[in-house]
VEXVO-818826 format. One record per residue (C-alpha): x negated, z, y; residue in one letter. Coordinates in nm, 4 decimals, m for minus. Each point is the difference from the previous one (the first is absolute). Layout:
N
<node east="X" up="Z" north="Y" kollo="a"/>
...
% end
This chain:
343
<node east="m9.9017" up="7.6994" north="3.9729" kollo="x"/>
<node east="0.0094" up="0.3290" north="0.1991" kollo="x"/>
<node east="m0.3456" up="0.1411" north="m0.1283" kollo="x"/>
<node east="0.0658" up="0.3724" north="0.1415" kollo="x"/>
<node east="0.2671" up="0.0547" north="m0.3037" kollo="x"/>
<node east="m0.1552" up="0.1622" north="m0.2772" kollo="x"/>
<node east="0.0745" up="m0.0004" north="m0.4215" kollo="x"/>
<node east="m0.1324" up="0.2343" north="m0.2164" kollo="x"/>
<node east="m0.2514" up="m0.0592" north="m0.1686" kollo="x"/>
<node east="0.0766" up="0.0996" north="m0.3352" kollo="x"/>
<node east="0.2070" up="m0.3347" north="m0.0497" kollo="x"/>
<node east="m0.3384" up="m0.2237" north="0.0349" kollo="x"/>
<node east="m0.1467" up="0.2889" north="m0.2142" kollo="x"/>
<node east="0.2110" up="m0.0531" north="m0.2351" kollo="x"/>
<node east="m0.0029" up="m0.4048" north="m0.0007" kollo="x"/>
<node east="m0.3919" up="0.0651" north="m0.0162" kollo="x"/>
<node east="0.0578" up="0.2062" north="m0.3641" kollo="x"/>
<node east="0.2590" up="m0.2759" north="m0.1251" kollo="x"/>
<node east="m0.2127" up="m0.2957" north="0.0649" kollo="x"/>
<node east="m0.3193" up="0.1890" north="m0.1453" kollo="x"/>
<node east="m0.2533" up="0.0108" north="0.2286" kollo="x"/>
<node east="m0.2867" up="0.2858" north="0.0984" kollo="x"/>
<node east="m0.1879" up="m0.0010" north="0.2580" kollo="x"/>
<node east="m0.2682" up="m0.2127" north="m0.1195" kollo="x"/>
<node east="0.1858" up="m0.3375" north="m0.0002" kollo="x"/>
<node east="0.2878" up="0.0793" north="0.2721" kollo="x"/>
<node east="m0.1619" up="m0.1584" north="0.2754" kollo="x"/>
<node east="0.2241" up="m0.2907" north="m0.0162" kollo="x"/>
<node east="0.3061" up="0.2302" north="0.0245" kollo="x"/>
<node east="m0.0824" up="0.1169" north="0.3392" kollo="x"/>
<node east="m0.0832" up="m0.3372" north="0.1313" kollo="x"/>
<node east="0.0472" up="m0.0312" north="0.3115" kollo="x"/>
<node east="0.1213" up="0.3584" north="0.1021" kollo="x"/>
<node east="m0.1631" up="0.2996" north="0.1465" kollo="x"/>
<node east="0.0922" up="0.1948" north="m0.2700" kollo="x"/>
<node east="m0.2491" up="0.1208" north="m0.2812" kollo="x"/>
<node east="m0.0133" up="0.1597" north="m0.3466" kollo="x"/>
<node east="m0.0743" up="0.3007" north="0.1573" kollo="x"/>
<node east="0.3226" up="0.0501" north="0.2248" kollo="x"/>
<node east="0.1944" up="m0.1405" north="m0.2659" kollo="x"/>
<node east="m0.0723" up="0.2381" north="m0.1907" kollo="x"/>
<node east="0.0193" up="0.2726" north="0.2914" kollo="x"/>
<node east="0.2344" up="0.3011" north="m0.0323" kollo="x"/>
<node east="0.3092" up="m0.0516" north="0.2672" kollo="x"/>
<node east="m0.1121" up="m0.3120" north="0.0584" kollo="x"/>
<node east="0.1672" up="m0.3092" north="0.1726" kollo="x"/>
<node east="m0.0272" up="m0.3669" north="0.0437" kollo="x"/>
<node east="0.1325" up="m0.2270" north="0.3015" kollo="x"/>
<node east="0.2711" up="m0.2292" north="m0.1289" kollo="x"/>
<node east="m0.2045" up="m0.3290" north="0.1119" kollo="x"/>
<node east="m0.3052" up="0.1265" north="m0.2364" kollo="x"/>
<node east="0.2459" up="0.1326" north="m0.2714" kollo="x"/>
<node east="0.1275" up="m0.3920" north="0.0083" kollo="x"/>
<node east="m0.3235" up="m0.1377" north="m0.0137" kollo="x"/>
<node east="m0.0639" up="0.1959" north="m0.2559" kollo="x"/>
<node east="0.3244" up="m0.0959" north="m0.2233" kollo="x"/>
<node east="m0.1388" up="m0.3625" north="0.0999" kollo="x"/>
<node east="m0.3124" up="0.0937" north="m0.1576" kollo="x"/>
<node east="0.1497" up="0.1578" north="m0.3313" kollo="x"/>
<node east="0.2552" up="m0.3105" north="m0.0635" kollo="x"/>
<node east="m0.3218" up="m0.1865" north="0.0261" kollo="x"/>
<node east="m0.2150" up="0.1822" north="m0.2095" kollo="x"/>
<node east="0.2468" up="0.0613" north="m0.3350" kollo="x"/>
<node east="0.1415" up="m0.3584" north="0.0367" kollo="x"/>
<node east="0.3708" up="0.1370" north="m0.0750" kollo="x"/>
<node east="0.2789" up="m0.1250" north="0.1458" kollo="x"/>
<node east="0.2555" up="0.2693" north="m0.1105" kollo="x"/>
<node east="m0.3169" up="0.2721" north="0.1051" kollo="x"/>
<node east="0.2755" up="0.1209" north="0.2799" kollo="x"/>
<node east="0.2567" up="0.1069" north="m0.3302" kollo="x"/>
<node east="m0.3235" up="0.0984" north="m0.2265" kollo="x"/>
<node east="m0.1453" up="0.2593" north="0.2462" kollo="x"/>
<node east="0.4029" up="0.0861" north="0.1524" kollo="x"/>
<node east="0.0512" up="0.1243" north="m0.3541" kollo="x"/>
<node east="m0.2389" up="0.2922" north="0.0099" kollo="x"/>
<node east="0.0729" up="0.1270" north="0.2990" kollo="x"/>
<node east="0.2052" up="0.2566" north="m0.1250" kollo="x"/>
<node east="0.1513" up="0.3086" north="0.2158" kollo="x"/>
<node east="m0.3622" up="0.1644" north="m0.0646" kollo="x"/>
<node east="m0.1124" up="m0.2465" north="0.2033" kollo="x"/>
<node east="0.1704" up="0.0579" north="0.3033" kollo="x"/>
<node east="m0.1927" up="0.3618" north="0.1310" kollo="x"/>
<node east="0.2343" up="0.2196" north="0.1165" kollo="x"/>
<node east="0.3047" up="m0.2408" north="0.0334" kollo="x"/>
<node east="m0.0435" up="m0.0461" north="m0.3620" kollo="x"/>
<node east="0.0010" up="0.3691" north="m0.1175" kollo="x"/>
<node east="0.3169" up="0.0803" north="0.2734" kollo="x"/>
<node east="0.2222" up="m0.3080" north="m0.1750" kollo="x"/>
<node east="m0.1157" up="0.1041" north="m0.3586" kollo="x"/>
<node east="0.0985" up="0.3309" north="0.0637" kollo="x"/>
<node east="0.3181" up="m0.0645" north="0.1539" kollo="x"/>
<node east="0.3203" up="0.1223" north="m0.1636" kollo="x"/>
<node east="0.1210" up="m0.3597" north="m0.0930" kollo="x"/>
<node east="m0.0270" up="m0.3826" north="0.0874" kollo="x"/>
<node east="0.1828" up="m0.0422" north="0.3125" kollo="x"/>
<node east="m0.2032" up="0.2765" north="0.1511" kollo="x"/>
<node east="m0.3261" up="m0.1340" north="m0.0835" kollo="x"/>
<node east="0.1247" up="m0.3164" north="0.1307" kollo="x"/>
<node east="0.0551" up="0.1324" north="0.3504" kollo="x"/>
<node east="m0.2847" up="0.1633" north="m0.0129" kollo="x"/>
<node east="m0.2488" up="m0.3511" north="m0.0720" kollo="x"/>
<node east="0.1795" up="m0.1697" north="0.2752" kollo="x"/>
<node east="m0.0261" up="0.2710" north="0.2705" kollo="x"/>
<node east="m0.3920" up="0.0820" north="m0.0513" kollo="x"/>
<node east="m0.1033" up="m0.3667" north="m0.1727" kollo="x"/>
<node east="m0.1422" up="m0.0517" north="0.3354" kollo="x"/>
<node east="m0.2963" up="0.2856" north="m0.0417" kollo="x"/>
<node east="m0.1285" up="m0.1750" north="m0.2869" kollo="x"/>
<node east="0.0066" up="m0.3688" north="0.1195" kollo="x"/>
<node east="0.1270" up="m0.1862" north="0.2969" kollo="x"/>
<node east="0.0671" up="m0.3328" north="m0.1113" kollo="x"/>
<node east="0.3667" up="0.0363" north="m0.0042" kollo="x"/>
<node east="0.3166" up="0.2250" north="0.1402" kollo="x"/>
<node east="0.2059" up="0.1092" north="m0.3432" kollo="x"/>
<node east="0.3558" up="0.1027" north="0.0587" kollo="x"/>
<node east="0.2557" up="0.1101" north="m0.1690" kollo="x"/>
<node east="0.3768" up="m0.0082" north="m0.0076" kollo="x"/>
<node east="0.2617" up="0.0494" north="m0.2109" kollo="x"/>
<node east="0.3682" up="m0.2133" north="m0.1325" kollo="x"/>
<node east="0.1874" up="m0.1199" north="m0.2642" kollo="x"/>
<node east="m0.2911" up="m0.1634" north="m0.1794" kollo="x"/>
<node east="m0.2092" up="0.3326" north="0.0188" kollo="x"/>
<node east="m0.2851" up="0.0645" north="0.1643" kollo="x"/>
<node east="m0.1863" up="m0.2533" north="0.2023" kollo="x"/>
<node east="m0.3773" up="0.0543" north="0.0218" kollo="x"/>
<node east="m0.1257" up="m0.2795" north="0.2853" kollo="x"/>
<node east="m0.3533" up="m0.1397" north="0.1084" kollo="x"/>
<node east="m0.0709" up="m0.1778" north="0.3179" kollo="x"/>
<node east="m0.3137" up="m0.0935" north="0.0969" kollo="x"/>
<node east="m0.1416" up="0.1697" north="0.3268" kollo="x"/>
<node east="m0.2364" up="m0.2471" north="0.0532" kollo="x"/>
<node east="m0.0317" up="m0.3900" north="m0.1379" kollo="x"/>
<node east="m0.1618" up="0.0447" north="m0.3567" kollo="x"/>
<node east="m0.0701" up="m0.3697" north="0.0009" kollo="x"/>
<node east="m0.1775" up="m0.1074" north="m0.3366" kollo="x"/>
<node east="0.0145" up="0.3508" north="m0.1604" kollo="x"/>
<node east="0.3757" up="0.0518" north="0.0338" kollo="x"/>
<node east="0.0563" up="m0.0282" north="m0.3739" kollo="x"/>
<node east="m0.2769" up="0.1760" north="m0.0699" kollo="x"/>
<node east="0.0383" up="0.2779" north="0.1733" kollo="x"/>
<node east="0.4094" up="0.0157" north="m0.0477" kollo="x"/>
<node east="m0.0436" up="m0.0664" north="m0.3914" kollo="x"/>
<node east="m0.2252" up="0.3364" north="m0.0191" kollo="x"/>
<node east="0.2364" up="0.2026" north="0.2466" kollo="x"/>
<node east="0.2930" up="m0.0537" north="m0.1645" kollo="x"/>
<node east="m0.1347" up="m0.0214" north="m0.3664" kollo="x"/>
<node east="m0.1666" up="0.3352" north="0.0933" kollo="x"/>
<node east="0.3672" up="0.1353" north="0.1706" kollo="x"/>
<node east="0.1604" up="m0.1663" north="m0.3697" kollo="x"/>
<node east="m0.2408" up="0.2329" north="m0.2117" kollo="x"/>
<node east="0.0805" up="0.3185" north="0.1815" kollo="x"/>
<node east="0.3378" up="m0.0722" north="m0.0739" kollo="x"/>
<node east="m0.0695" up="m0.0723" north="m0.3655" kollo="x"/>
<node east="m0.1808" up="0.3673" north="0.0057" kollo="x"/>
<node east="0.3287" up="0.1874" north="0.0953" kollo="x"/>
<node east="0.2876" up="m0.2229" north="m0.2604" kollo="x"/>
<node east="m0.2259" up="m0.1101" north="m0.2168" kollo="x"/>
<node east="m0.1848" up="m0.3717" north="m0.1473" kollo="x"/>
<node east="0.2797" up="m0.2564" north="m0.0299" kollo="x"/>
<node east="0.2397" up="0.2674" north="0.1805" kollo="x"/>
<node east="0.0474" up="m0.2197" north="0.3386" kollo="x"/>
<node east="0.2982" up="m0.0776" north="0.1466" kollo="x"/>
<node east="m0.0231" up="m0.2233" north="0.3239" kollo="x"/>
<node east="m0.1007" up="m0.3406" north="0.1083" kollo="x"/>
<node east="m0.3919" up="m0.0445" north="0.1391" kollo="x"/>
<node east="0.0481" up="m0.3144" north="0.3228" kollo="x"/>
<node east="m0.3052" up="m0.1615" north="0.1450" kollo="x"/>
<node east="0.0163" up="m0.1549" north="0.3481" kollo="x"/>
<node east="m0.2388" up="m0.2813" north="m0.1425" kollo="x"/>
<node east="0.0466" up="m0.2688" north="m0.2366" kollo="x"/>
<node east="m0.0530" up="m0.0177" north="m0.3594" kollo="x"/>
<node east="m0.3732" up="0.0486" north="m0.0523" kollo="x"/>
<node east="m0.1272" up="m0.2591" north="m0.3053" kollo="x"/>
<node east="m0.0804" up="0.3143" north="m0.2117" kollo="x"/>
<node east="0.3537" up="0.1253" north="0.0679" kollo="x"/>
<node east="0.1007" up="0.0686" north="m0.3929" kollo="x"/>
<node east="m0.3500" up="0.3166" north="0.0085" kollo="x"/>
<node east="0.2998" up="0.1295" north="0.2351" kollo="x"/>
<node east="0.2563" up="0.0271" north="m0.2424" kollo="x"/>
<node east="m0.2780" up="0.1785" north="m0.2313" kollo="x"/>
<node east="m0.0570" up="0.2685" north="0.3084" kollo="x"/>
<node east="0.3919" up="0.0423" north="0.1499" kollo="x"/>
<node east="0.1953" up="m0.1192" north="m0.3129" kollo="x"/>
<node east="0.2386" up="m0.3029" north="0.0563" kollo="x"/>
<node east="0.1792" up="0.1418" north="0.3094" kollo="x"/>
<node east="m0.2532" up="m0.1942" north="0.2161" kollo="x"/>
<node east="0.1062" up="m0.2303" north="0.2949" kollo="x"/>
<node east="m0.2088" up="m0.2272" north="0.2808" kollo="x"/>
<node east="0.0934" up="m0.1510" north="0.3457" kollo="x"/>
<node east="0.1754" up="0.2768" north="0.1149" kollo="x"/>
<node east="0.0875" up="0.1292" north="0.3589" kollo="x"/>
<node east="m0.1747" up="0.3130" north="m0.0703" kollo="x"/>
<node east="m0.2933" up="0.1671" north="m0.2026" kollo="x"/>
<node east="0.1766" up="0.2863" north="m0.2374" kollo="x"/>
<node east="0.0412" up="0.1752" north="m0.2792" kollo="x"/>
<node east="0.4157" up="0.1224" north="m0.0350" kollo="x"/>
<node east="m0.0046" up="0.2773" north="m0.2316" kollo="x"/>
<node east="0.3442" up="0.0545" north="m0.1867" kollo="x"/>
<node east="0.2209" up="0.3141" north="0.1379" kollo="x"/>
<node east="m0.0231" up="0.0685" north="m0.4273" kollo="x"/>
<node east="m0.3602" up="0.1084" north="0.0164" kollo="x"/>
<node east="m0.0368" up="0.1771" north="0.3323" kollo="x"/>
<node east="0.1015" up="0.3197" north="m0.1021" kollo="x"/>
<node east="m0.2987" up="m0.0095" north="m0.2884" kollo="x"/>
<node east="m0.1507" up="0.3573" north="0.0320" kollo="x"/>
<node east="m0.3462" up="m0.0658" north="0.0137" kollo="x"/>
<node east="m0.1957" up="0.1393" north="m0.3213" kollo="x"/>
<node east="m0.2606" up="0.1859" north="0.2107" kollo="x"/>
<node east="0.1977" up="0.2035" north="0.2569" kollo="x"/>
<node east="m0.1694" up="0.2050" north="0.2020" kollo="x"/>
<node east="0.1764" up="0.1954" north="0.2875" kollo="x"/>
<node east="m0.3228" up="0.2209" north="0.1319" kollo="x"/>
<node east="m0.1950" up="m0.3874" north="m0.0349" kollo="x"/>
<node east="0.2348" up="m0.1554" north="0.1218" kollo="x"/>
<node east="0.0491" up="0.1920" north="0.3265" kollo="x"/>
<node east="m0.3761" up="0.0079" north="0.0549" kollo="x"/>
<node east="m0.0646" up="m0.3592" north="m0.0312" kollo="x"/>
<node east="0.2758" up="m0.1025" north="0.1998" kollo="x"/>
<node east="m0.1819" up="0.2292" north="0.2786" kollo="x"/>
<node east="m0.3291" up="m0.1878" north="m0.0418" kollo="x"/>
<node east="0.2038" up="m0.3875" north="0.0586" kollo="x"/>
<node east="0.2107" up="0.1488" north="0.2992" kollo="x"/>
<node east="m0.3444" up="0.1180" north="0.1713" kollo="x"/>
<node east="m0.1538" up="m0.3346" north="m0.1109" kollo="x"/>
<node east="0.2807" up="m0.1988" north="0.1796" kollo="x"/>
<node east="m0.0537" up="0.1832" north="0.2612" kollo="x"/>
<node east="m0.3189" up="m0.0437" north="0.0800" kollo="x"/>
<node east="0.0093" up="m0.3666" north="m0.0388" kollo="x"/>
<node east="0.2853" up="0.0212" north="0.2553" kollo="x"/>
<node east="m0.1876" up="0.1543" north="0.2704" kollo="x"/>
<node east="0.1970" up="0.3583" north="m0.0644" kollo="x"/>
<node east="m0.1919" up="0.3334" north="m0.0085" kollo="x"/>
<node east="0.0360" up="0.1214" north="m0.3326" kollo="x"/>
<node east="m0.0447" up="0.3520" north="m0.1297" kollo="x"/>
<node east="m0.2700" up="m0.0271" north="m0.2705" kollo="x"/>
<node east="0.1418" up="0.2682" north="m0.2676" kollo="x"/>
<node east="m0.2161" up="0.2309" north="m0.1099" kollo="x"/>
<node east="m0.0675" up="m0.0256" north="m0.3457" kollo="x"/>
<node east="m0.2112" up="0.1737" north="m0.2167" kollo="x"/>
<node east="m0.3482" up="m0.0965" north="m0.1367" kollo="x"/>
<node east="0.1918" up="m0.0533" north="m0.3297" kollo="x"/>
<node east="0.2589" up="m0.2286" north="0.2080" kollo="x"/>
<node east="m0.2468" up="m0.1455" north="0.2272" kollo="x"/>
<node east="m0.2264" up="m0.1476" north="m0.3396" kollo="x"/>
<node east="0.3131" up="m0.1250" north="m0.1945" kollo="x"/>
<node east="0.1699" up="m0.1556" north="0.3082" kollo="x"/>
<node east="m0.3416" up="m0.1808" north="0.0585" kollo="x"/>
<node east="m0.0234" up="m0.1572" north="m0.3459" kollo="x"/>
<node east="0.3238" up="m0.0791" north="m0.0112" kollo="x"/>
<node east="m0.0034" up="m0.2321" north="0.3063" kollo="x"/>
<node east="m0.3123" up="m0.1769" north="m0.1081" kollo="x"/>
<node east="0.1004" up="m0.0782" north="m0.3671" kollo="x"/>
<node east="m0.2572" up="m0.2730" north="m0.1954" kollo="x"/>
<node east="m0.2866" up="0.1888" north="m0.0280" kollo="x"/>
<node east="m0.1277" up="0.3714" north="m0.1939" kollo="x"/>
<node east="m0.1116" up="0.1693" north="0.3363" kollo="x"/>
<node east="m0.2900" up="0.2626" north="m0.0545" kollo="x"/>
<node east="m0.0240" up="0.3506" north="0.1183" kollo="x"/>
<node east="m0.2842" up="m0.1537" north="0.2674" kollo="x"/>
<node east="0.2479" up="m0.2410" north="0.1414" kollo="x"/>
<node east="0.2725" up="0.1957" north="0.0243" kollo="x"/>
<node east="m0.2139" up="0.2977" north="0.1841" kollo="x"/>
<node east="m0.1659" up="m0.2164" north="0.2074" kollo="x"/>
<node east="0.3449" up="m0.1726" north="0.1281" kollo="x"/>
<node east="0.1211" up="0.3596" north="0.0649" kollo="x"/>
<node east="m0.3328" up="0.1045" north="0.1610" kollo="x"/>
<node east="m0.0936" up="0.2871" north="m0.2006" kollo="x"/>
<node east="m0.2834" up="0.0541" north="m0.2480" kollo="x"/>
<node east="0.0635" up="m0.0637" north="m0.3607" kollo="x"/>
<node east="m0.0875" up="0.3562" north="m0.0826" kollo="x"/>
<node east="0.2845" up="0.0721" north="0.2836" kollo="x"/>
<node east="0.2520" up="m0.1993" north="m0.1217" kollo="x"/>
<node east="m0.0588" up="0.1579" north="m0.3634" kollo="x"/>
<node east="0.0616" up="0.3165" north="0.1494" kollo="x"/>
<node east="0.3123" up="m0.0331" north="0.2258" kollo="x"/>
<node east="0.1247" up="m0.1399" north="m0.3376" kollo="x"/>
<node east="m0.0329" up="0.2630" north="m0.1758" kollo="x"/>
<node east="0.1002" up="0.2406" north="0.1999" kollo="x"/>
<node east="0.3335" up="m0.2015" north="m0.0263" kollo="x"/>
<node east="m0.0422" up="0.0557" north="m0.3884" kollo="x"/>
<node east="m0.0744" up="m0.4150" north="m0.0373" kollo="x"/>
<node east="m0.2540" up="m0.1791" north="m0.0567" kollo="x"/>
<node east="m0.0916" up="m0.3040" north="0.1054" kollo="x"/>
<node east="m0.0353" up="m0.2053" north="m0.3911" kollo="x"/>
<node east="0.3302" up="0.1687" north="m0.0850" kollo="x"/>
<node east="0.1518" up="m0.1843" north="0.3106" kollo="x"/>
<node east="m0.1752" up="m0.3202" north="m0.0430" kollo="x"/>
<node east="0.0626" up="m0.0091" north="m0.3830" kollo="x"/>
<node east="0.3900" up="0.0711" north="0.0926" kollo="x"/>
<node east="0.0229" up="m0.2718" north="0.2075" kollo="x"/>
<node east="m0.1643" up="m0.1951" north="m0.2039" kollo="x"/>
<node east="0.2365" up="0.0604" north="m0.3004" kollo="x"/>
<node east="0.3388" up="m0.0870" north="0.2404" kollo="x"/>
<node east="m0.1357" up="m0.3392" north="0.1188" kollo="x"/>
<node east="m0.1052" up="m0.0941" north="m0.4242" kollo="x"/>
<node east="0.3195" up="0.0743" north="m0.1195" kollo="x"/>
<node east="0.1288" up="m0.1596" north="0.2858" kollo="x"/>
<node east="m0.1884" up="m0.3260" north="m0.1216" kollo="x"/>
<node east="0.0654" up="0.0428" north="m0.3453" kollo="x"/>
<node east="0.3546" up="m0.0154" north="0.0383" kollo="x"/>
<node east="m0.0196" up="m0.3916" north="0.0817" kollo="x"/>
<node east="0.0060" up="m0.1816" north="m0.3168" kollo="x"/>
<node east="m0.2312" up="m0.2978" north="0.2204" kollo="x"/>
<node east="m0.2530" up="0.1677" north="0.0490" kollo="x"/>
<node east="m0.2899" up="0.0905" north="m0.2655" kollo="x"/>
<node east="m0.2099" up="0.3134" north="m0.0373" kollo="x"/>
<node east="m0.3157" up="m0.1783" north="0.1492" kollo="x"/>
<node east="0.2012" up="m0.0824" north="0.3313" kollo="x"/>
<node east="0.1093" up="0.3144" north="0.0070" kollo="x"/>
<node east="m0.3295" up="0.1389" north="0.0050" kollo="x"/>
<node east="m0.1230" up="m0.2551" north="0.2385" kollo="x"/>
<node east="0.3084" up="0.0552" north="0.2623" kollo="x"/>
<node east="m0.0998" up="0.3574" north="0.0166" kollo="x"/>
<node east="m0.3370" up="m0.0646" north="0.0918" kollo="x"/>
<node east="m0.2082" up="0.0521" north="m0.3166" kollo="x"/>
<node east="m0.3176" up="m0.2357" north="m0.0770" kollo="x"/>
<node east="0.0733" up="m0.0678" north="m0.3619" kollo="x"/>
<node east="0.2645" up="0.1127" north="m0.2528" kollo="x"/>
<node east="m0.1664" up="0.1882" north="m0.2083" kollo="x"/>
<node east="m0.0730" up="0.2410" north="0.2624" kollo="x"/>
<node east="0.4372" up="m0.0249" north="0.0638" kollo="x"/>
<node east="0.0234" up="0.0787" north="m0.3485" kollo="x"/>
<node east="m0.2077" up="0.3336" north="0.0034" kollo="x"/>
<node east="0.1654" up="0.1225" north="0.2863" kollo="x"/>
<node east="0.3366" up="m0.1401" north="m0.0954" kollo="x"/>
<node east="m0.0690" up="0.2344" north="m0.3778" kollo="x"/>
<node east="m0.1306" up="0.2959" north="0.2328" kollo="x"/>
<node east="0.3348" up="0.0306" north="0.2121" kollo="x"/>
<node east="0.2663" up="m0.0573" north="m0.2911" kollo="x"/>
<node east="m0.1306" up="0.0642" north="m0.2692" kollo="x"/>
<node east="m0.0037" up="m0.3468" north="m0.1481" kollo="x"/>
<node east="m0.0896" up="m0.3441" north="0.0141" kollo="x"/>
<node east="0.1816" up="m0.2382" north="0.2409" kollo="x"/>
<node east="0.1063" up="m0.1602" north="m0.3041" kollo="x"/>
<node east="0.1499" up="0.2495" north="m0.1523" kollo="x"/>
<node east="0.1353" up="0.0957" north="0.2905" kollo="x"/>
<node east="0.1854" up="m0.3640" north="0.0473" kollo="x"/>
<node east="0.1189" up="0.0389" north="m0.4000" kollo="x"/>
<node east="0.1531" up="0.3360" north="0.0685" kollo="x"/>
<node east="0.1368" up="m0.0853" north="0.3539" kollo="x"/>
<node east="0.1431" up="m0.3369" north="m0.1549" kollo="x"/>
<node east="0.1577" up="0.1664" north="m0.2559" kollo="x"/>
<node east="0.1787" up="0.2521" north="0.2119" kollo="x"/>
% end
């Protein structure tokens, strides 16, 4: 396994929150890698795909779950995904967001090459392996393409798929949790690893365009592909208000502190406090903003509960979700869910 390719790290971050552990009893979880709770839970950080495996080694050992590859998939939602994420969520529809994940999937993981194309059936969204996945293939293709599935349920909607989901492996003996992640449109021993999406749905405007977003996230993945390509990239200059939101954006799973985030920029606190303001921001009001987008995010999937919620975004208990939760809408989660359900 080619260890000089790198995932970010917000994916084992995240795996961490689903599987609840802290750093007290997580030693198990980096068995066997270099990596540490610390740099896990690093701004910007990265992991070499042989330790990110060992680590999904560690994990499937650790919860016992067969299906873990679907559970954890499922919450992996476009908020998940840094700045790919927020340039396919703000896209003006479907098929753009599409083109978007497979052209820039590679600057969030390099485990496969996605591509796209386009006939009669509708639109054909591909994974191949760039290196032999050996033991974790289903793992790892159950949460990329049950992650890819729920992005597309966030543009038409849950129950609003049209398409066929093909594995290149065969039927797993937990196959039927499948049907209760894709629906019945599920198929195994196929050629090729894919989700075909029907020409129906691409045009789906997505419910959270965002032209000026758009256009400046799609500037952060085409530098990012860059760079891993060997290409001199233009950083673009961004302002502190930019710089801060772009950061916690691409390191999602955890509520980042004014410390952290100064000290990753190399400034003071008390500096970053006041280049922010003289923006007219501040650095709460970003956070909490953020913070809001990525809930209701997660709240929109029926699967998951209010205490996952609050763990997948990095809080220690729910309770402490809950009061921030009230403090950015207004209400409970709860009532939130009641009034969002019955919209």
């Amino acid at each position: 396994m080619a260890s000089q390719k790198h995932a970010s790290s917000s994916y084992a971050r995240i795996l961490f929150r689903h599987l609840r552990l802290s750093e007290d009893n997580s030693a198990a979880y980096f068995e066997g890698t270099n990596v540490s709770y610390e740099a896990l839970m690093s701004l910007d950080g990265t992991i070499a795909l042989d330790e990110m495996a060992q680590i999904y080694r560690n994990a499937q050992v650790i919860s016992g779950l067969e299906d873990l590859g679907l559970t954890v998939g499922s919450q992996l939602h476009l908020s998940s995904h840094g700045p790919l994420g927020v340039a396919a969520s703000s896209a003006p529809d479907l098929r753009a967001a599409l083109t978007l994940f497979a052209k820039y999937s590679r600057t969030r993981a390099e485990f496969f090459n996605v591509l796209i194309n386009e006939h009669t059936e509708g639109m054909r969204v591909s994974f191949s392996e760039t290196f032999d996945l050996t033991d974790l293939r289903a793992f790892i293709l159950e949460t990329a393409l049950i992650g890819l599935f729920s992005s597309i349920t966030s543009f038409v909607g849950i129950g609003q798929f049209k398409g066929i989901v093909k594995f290149s492996y065969s039927k797993p003996s937990y196959w039927k949790k499948y049907l209760n992640h894709f629906g019945e449109k599920v198929v195994f021993d196929q050629a090729t690893t894919e989700i075909i999406v029907s020409n129906s749905i691409l045009s789906t405007p997505s419910p959270v365009a965002d032209p000026i977003m758009h256009q400046e996230a799609v500037v952060i993945c085409e530098r990012q592909l860059k760079e891993m390509q060997g290409v001199e990239a233009t950083r673009p200059v961004l302002s502190t208000q930019a710089t801060v939101t772009s950061l916690m954006v691409e390191n999602p799973g955890k509520i980042w502190t004014l410390n952290e985030v100064a000290e990753k920029l190399y400034v003071s606190p008390r500096t970053l406090i006041r280049k922010l303001e003289s923006e007219g921001a501040k650095f709460q009001s970003l956070r909490d903003e953020l913070s809001k987008k990525q809930a209701a995010n997660y709240l929109n999937d029926v699967n998951l509960s209010v205490e996952s919620v609050g763990y997948l975004m990095g809080f220690s208990d729910v309770s402490s979700f809950r009061r921030s939760f009230k403090r950015w809408f207004g209400e409970t989660p709860s009532q939130y869910i009641a009034r969002l359900r019955g919209a």
